[in-house]
C-alpha positions as CSV (number, residue, x, y, z in Angstrom):
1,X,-19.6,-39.9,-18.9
2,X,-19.9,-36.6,-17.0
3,X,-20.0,-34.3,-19.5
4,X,-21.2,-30.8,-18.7
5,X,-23.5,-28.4,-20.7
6,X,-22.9,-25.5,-22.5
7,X,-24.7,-23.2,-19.9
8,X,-22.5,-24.9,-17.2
9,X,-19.2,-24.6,-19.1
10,X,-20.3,-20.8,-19.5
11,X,-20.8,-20.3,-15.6
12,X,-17.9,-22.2,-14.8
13,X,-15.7,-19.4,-17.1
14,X,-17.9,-16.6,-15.6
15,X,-17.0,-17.5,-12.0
16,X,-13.1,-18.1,-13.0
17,X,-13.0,-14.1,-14.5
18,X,-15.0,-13.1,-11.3
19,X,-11.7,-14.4,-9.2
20,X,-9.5,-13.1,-11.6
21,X,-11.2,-9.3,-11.6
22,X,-11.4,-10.3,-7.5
23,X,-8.2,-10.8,-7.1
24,X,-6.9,-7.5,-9.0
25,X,-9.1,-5.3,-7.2
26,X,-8.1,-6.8,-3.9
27,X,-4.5,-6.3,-5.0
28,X,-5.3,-2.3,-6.0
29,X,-6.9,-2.1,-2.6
30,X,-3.8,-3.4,-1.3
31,X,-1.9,-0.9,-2.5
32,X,-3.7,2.2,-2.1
33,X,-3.7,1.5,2.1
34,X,-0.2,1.1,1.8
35,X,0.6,3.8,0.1
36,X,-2.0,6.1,2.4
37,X,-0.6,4.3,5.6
38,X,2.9,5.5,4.0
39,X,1.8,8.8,4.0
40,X,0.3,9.4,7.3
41,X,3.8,7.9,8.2
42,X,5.5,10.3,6.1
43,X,3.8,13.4,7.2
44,X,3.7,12.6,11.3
45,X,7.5,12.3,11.0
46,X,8.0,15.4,8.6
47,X,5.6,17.7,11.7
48,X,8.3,15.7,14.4
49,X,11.5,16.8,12.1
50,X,9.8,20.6,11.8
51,X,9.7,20.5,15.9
52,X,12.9,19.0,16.1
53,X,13.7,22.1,13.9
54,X,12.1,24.6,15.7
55,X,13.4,23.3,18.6
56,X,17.0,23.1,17.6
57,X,17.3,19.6,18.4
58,X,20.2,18.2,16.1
59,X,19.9,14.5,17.8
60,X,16.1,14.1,17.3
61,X,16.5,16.1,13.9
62,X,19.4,13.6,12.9
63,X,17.3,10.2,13.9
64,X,14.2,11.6,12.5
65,X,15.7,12.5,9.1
66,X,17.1,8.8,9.0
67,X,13.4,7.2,9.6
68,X,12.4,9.6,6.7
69,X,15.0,8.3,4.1
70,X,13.7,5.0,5.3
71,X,10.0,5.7,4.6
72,X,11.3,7.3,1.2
73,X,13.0,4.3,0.4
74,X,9.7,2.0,0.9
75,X,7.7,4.3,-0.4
76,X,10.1,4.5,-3.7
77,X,10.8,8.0,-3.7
């Protein structure tokens, strides 16, 4: 029979937590780039809307303002 030891059994369930704390800090790193790549996203458009602004540039201001609700929407705001 292949029957394994205790001190194997106990390193084979160490190693299956190590994957399973892996894989949820992997998945919170995940997230936070997202969410910062969201809000580099966020504020470059809000600086281009502010110029479109300034600039009295309804067309540009009117497509700008669209991307925004867009980013809102994936950003779940």
């Amino acid at each position: 029979m292949n029957e394994k030891s205790y001190t194997e059994l106990m390193k084979i369930g160490a190693m299956k937590r190590q994957r399973k704390e892996n894989f949820v800090q992997d998945l919170y790193i995940d997230m936070l780039l997202f969410e910062i790549q969201l809000n580099v996203e966020r504020e470059k458009l809000l600086k281009k809307i502010d110029f479109a602004i300034d600039h009295r540039d309804k067309n540009n201001f009117y497509l700008l303002s669209k991307q925004l609700v867009e980013i809102n929407k994936r950003f779940g705001s």
